[in-house]
C-alpha positions as CSV (number, residue, x, y, z in Angstrom):
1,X,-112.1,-61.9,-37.9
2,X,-112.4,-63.5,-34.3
3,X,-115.8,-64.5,-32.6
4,X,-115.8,-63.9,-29.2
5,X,-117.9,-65.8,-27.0
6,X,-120.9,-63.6,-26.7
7,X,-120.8,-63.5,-30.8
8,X,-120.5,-67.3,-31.4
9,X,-123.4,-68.3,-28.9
10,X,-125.7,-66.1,-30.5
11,X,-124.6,-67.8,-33.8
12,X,-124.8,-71.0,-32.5
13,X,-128.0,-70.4,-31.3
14,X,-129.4,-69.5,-34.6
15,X,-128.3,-72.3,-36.0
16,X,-129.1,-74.6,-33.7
17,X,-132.9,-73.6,-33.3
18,X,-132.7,-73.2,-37.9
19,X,-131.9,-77.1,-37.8
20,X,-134.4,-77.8,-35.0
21,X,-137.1,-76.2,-36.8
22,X,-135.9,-77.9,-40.3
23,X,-136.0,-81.2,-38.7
24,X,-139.4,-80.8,-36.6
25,X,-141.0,-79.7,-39.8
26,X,-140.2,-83.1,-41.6
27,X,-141.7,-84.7,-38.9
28,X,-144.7,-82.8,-38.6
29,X,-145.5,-82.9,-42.3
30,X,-145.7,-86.6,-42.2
31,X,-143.2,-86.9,-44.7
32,X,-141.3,-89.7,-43.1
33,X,-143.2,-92.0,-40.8
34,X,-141.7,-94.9,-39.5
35,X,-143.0,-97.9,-40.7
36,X,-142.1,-101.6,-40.6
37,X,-140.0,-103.6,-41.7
38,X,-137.7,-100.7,-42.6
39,X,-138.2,-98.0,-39.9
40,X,-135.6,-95.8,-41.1
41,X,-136.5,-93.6,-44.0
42,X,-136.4,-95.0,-47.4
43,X,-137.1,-91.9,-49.4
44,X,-133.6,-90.1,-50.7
45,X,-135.5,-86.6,-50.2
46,X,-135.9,-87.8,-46.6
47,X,-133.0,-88.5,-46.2
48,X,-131.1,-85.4,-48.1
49,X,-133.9,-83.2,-45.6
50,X,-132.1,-85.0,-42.2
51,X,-128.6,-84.8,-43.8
52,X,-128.9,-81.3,-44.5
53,X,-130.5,-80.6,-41.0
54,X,-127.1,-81.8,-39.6
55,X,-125.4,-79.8,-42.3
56,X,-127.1,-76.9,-41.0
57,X,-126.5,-77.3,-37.8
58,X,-123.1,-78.0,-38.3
59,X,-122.1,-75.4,-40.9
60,X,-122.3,-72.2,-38.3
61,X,-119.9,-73.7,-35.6
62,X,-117.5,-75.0,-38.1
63,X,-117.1,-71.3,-40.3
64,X,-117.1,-69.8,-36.6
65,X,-114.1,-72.3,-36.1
66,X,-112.1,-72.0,-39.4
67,X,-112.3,-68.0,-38.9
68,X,-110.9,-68.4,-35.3
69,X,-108.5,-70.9,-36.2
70,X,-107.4,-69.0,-39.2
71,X,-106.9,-65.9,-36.8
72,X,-104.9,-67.6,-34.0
73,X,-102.6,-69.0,-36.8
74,X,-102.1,-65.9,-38.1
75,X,-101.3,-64.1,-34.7
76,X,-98.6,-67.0,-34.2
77,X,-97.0,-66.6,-37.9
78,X,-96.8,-62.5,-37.0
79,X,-95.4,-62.7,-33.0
80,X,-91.8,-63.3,-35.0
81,X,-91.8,-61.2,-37.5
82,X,-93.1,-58.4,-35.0
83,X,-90.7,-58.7,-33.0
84,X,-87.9,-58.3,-35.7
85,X,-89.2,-56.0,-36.9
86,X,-88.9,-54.3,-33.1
87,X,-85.5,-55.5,-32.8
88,X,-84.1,-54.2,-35.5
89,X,-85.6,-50.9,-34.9
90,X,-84.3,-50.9,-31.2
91,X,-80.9,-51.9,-33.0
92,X,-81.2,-48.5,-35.3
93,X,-80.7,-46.4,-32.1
94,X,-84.6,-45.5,-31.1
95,X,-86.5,-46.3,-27.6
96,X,-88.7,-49.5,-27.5
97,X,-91.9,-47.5,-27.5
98,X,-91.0,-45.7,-30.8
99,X,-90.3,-49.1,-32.7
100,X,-93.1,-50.5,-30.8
101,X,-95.0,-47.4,-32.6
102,X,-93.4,-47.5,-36.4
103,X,-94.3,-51.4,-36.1
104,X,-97.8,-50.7,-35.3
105,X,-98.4,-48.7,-38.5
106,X,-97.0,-51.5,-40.4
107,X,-99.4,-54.8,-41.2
108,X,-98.7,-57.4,-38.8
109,X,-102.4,-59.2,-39.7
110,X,-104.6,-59.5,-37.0
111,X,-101.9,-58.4,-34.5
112,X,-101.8,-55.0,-35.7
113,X,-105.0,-53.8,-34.2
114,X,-104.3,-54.5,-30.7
115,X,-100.8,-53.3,-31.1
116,X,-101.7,-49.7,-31.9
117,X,-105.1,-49.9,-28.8
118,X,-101.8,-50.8,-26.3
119,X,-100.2,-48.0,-27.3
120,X,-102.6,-45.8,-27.0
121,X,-103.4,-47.2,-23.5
122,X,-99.7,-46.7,-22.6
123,X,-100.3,-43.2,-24.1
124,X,-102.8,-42.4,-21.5
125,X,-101.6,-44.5,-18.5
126,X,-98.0,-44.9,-18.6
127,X,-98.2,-48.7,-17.3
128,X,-96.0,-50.4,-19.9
129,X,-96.7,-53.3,-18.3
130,X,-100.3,-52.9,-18.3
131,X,-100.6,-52.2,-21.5
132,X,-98.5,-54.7,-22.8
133,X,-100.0,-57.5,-20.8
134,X,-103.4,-56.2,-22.2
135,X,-102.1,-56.9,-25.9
136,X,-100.8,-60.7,-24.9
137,X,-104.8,-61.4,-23.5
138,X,-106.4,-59.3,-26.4
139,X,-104.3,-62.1,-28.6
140,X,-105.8,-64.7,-27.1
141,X,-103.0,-67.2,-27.5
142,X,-100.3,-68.3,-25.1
143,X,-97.3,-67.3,-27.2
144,X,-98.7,-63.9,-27.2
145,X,-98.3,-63.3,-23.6
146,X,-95.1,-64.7,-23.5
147,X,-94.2,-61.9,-26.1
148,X,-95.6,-59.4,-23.9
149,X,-93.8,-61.0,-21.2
150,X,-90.6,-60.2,-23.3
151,X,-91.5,-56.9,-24.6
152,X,-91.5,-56.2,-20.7
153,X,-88.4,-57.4,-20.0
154,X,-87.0,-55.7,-22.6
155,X,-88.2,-52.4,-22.0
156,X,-86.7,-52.7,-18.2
157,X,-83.4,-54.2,-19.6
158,X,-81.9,-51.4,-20.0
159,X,-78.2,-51.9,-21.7
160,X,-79.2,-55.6,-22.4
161,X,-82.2,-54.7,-24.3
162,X,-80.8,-55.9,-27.3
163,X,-79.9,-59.3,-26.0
164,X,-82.7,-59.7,-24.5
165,X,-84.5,-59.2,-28.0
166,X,-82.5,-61.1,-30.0
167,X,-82.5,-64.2,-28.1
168,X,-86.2,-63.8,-28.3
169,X,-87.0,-63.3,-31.8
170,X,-85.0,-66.6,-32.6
171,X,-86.7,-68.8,-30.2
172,X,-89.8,-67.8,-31.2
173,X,-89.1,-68.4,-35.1
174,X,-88.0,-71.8,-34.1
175,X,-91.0,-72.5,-32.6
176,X,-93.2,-70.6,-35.6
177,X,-90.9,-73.0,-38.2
178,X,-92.0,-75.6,-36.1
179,X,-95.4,-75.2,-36.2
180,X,-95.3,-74.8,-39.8
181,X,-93.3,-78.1,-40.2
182,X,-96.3,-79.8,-38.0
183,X,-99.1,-79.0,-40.1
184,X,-96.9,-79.6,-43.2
185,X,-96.2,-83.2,-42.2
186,X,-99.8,-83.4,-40.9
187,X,-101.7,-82.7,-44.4
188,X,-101.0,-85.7,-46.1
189,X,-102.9,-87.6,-43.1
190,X,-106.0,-85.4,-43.6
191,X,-105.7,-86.2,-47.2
192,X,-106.2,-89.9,-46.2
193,X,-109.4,-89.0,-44.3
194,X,-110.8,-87.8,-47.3
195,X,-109.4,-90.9,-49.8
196,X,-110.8,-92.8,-47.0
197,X,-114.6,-91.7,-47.3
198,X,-114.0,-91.5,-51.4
199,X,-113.1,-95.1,-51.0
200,X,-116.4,-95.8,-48.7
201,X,-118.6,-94.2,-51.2
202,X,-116.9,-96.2,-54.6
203,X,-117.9,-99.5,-52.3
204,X,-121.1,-98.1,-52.0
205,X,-121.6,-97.4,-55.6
206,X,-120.7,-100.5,-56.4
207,X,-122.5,-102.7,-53.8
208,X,-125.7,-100.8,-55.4
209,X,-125.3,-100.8,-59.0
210,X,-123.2,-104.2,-59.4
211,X,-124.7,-106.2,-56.4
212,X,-128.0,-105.2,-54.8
213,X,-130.0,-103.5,-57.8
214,X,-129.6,-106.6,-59.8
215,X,-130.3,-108.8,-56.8
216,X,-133.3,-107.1,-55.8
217,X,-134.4,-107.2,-59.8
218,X,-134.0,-110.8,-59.8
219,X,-135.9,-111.0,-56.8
220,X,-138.7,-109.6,-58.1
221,X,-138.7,-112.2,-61.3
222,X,-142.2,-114.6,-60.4
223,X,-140.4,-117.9,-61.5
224,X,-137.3,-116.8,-58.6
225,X,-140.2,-115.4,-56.2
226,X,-141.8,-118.6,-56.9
227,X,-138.7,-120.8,-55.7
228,X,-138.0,-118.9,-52.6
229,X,-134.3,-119.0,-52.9
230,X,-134.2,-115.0,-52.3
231,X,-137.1,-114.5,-50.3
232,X,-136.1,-112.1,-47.7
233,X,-134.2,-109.6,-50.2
234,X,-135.9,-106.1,-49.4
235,X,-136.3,-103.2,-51.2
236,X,-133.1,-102.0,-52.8
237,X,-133.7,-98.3,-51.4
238,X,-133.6,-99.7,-47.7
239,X,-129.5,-100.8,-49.0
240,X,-129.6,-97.3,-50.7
241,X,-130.1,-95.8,-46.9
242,X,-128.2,-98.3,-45.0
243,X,-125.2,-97.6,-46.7
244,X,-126.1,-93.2,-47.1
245,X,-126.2,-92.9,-43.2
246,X,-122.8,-95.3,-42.6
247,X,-121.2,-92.8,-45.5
248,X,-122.8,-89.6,-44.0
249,X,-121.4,-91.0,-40.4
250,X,-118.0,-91.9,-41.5
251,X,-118.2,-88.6,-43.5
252,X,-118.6,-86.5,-39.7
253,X,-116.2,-88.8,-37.9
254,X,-113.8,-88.9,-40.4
255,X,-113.7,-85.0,-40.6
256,X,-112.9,-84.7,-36.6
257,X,-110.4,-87.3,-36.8
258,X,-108.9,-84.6,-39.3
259,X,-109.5,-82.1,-37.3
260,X,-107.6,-84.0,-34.2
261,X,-104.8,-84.6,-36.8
262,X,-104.3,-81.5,-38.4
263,X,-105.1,-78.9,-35.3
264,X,-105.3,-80.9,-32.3
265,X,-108.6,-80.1,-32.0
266,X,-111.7,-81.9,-32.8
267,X,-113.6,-79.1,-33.1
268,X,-111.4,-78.0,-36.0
269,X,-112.4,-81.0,-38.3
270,X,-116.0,-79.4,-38.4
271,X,-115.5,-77.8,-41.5
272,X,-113.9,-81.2,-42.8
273,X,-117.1,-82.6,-41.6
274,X,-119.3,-80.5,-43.6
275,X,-117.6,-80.9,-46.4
276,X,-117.1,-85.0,-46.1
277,X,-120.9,-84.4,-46.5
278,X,-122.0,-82.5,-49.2
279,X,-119.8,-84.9,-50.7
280,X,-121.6,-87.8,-49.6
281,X,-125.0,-86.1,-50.5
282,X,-124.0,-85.6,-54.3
283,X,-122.4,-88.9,-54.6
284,X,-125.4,-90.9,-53.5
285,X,-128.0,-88.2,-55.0
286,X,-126.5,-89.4,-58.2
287,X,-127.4,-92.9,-57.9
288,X,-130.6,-93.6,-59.9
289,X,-132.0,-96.7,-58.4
């Protein structure tokens, strides 16, 4: 499925004003008010209630992104094997409209759709080149309307039809096997994204359970209070949200760096974003301190 514009604005909407009202009703309440010395919340309920405002608001543009993204990638996997599947059919001896027709009855994922609404266009205007140049928008993708562009060539080719087909459906799988080379090599580089903030979030542990709990205990001993050699320790649930919202932050970063890396689009690492996290959350909602 593909959002349009119209669709996705009314869903970013939604989401948008779902995380405003989430987020104004924490305030309101009076569950978190800012007070010195800490200012920031201190509370991990406050602080699971702000992180999962973001995750809302983030959650509908990054589904609304991995659907589209998954859509494009599958109209760019099908443009080659479509148009095999056309060439061999002009190669068995019938028109380009007829293999253009036995193709679109044949599941070509999301291509398959707008395939068989141009031919019924062509069916009740006769503009081939209409039609065809309707498909390559309706596919929203700029190898798309090259392939209309070629589909129109090769229906005024005449003799050189063939040729003209041919030479097309082998440049295009190169650049399809390309592609699909790309995002191979790409992976392991998201994968580090995601060591990355796994790595943050063992420091984290540690600095909590190993380092700051027990320092913060100590603290609190009368005969160490009484010395004043740790006198400006704080409380340890100040570290605790110090370290949640550098995690949570690295956590949205680090998922549109993926995004950059594995797409070349930020908007793609959304979804690596939300994810990144809910991981964060359960980690650090796991901490007992």
């Amino acid at each position: 499925m593909y959002f349009g514009q119209r669709d996705s604005r009314w869903i970013l909407g939604a989401s948008f004003t779902v995380g405003l009202a989430v987020f104004i009703l924490i305030l309101v309440s009076g569950t978190y008010v800012p007070t010195p010395p800490y200012w920031i919340p201190t509370s991990q309920t406050v602080n699971n209630g702000f992180a999962l405002t973001i995750v809302l608001l983030l959650s509908a543009p990054a589904v609304i992104e991995l659907m589209n993204s998954r859509w494009l990638h599958d109209v760019e996997r099908n443009i080659p094997i479509l148009l095999r599947d056309v060439a061999e059919g002009v190669e068995s001896g019938v028109p380009l409209i007829t293999a253009l027709e036995d193709a679109s009855k044949r599941d070509f994922g999301p291509i398959s759709k707008p395939l068989e609404k141009s031919l019924v266009r062509f069916t009740f205007t006769s503009d081939v080149q209409g039609s065809l140049h309707w498909l390559g928008e309706s596919l929203r993708r700029p190898i798309a309307k090259r392939m209309a562009t070629v589909l129109t060539d090769a229906y005024y080719a005449g003799g050189r039809i063939n040729d003209v087909l041919n030479t097309s459906v082998d440049l295009f799988s190169s650049l399809s096997d390309y592609r699909e080379e790309r995002r191979g090599q790409t992976g392991p580089y998201v994968l580090v994204v995601y060591i990355g903030t796994a790595v943050f979030l063992a420091v984290s542990w540690v600095l909590l359970t190993q380092f700051l709990a027990p320092l913060v205990a100590r603290a609190s001993d009368p005969l160490v209070a009484q010395s004043g050699i740790l006198r400006n320790v704080l409380d340890v649930k100040f570290y605790k949200s110090i370290l949640f919202w550098a995690c949570s932050m690295e956590s949205i970063l680090g998922g549109l760096v993926a995004g950059k890396i594995s797409d070349g689009r930020v908007a793609a690492g959304l979804i690596h974003s939300v994810l990144l996290l809910l991981m964060t959350l359960a980690i650090f909602n796991s901490f007992v301190m």
